[in-house]
VMD Tcl script that draws the C-alpha trace (Angstrom):
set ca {
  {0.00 0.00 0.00}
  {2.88 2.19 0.94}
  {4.57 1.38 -2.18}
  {1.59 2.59 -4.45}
  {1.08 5.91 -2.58}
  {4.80 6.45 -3.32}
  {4.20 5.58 -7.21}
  {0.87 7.48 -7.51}
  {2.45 10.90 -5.63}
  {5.59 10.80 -7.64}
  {3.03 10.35 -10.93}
  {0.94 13.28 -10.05}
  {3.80 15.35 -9.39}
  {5.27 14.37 -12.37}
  {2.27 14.90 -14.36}
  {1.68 18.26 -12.93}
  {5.23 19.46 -13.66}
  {5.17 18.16 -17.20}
  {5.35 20.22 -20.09}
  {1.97 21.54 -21.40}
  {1.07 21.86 -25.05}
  {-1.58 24.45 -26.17}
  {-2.43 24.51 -30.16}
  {-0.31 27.41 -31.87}
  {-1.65 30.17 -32.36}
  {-0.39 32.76 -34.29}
  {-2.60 35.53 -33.66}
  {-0.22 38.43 -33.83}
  {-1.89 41.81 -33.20}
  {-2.13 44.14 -36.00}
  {-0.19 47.42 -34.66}
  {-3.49 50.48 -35.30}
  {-1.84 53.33 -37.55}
  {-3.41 56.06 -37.41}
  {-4.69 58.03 -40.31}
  {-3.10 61.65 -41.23}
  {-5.78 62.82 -43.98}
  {-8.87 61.90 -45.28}
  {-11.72 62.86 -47.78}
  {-12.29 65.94 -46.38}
  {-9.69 66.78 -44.43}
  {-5.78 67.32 -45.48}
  {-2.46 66.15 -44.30}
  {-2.15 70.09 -43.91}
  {-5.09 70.29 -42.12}
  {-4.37 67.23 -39.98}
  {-1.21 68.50 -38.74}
  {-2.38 72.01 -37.94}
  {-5.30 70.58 -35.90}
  {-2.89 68.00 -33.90}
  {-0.33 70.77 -33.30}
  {-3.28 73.01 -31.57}
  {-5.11 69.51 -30.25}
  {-1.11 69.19 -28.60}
  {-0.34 73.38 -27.87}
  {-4.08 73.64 -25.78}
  {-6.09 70.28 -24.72}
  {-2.13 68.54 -23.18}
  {-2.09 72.30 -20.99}
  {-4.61 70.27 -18.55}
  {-4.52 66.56 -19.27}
  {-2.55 63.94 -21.07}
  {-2.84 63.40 -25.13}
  {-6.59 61.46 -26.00}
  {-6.22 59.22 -29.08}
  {-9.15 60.24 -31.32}
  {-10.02 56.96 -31.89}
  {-11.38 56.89 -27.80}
  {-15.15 57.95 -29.61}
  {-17.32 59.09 -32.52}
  {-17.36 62.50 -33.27}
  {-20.84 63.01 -31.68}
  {-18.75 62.33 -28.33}
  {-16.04 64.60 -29.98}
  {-18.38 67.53 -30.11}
  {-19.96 67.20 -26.41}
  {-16.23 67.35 -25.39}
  {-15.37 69.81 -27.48}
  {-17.92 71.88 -26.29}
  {-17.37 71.48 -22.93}
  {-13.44 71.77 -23.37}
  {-13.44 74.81 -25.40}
  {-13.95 77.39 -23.48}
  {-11.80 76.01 -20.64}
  {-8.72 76.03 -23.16}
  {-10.14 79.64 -24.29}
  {-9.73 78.91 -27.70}
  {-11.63 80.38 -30.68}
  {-14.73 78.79 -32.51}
  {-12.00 78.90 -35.54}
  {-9.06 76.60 -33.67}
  {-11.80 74.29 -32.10}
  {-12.88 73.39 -35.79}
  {-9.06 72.93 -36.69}
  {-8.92 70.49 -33.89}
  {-12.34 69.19 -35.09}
  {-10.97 68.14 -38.46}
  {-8.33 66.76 -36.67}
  {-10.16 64.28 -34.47}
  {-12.55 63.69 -36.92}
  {-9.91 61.62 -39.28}
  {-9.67 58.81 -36.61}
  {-12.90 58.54 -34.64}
  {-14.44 55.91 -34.44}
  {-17.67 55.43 -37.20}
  {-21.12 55.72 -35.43}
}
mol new
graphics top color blue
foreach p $ca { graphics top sphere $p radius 0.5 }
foreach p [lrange $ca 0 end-1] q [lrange $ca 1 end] { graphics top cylinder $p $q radius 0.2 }
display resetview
């Protein structure tokens, strides 16, 4: 009896500590690159927006990837954040066109 509690613990222990296979998977994650122009909106116009999106919105808070939200949830921020970054109806469309080349679709 002694003897098979001595085989049966070393084969659990050596079952436990074998190797493990799992299937292969080769799901490698597709790195996200963001747009810098689109129909409407230029490279130009892109970079000007993201320069002011950097200059006023990173005074108070860290850098928000456009693709966080649609634009509808663009515009509620924008509205909100506007004012407190006291920029002008002009510069919050810049940064508009800006956001609007990565958001997400509705």
């Amino acid at each position: 009896m002694k003897k098979s509690f001595i085989i049966l613990s070393i084969s659990l222990i050596a079952f436990a500590c074998s190797h493990k296979t799992t299937p292969a998977t080769t799901a490698v994650k597709e790195e996200v690159k963001n747009k810098e122009e689109s129909a409407t909106v230029s490279h130009e116009q892109f970079l000007e927006g993201k320069a002011l999106s950097l200059t006023y919105c990173t005074k108070c808070h860290a850098e928000k990837n456009p693709n966080r939200g649609n634009m509808a949830q663009w515009d509620k921020w924008l509205d909100k954040m506007a004012p407190k970054a006291k920029i002008s109806d002009e510069q919050k469309m810049k940064i508009r066109d800006y956001i609007s080349v990565n958001a997400k679709s509705m």
